[in-house]
C-alpha positions in Angstrom: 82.4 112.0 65.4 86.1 111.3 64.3 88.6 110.6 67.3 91.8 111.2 66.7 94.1 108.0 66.3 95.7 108.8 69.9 91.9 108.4 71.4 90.5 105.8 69.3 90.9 103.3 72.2 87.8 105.7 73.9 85.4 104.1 71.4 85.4 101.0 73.6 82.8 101.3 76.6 85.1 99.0 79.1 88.0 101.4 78.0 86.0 104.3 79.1 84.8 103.1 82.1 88.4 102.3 83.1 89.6 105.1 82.4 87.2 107.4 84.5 87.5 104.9 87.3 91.5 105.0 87.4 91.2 108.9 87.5 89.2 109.1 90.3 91.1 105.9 92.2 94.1 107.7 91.6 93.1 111.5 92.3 91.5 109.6 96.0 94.6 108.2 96.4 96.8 111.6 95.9 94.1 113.4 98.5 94.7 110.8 100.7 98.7 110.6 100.9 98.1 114.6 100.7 95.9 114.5 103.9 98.4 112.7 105.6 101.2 114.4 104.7 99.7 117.7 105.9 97.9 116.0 109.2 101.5 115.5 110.2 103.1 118.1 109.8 100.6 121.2 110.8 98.4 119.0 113.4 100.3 115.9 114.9 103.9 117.3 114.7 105.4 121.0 115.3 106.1 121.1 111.2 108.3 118.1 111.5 109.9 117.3 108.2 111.6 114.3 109.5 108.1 113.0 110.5 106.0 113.6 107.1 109.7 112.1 105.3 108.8 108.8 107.6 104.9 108.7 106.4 106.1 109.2 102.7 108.5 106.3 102.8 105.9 104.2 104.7 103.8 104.9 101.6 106.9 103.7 99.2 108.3 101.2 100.8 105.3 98.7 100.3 105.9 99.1 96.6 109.3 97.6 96.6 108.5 94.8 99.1 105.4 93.9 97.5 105.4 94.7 93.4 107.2 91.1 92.3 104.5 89.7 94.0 101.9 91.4 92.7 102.9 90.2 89.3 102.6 86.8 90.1 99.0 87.5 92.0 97.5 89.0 88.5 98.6 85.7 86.8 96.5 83.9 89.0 93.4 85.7 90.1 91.2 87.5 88.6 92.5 91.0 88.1 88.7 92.5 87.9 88.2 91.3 91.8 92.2 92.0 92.4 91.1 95.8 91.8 87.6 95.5 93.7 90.0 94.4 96.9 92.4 96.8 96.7 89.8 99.7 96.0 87.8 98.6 98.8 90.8 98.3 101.0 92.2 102.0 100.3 88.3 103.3 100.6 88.3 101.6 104.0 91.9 103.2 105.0 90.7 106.2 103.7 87.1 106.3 106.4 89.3 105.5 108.8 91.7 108.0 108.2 88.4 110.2 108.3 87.0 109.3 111.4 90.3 109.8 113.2 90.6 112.9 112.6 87.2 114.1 112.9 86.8 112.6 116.0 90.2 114.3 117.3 91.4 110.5 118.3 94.3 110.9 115.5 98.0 110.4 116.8 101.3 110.1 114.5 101.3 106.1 114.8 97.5 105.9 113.4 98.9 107.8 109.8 101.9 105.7 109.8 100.4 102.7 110.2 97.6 103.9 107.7 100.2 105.1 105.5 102.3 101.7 105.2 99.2 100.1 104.3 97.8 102.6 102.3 101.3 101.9 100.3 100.4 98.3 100.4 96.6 98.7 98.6 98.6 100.7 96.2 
């Protein structure tokens, strides 16, 4: 079968394995900020924009505070166990986020603190 030049980078295995896991790490991820978004402002809050603006720049703000050091961590460690952690550490956020609200123990200070540090793992 003849890929395309613009896909011939899919002939490698690792590549193709990447790529399927970064799709699925980054749909989670969308689902996730998604849930959050929408668990504050229909169940926590009385449709409080204010509120779901304050868990999406928790999400954000991690990103500037933390993304100079990151560059300096992938020059150091391995960037394979680098992604295990910081899978592992959103998939953890993500049960916890899970159990919260199926348990009905969720309040607004559980997603924002989930949501900072869901911004962090990012």
């Amino acid at each position: 079968m003849k890929l395309s030049a613009t896909f011939e980078s899919l002939r490698i295995r690792n590549f193709r394995l990447w790529v399927v896991g970064l799709l699925i790490s980054a749909t989670g991820t969308w689902m996730q900020a998604t849930a959050q978004d929408w668990i504050v402002l229909t169940e926590l809050t009385d449709q409080d924009a204010a509120a779901v603006g304050v868990v999406i720049a928790l999400q954000l703000i991690p990103n500037l505070l933390i993304l100079p050091l990151a560059g300096a961590m992938t020059e150091r460690f391995s960037r394979r166990k680098i992604l295990l952690i910081a899978q592992c550490f959103s998939f953890t956020l993500a049960i916890i986020l899970g159990v919260l609200v199926l348990t009905s123990t969720v309040e607004l200070w559980h997603v924002w603190i989930l949501a900072f540090l869901l911004g962090c793992g990012s």
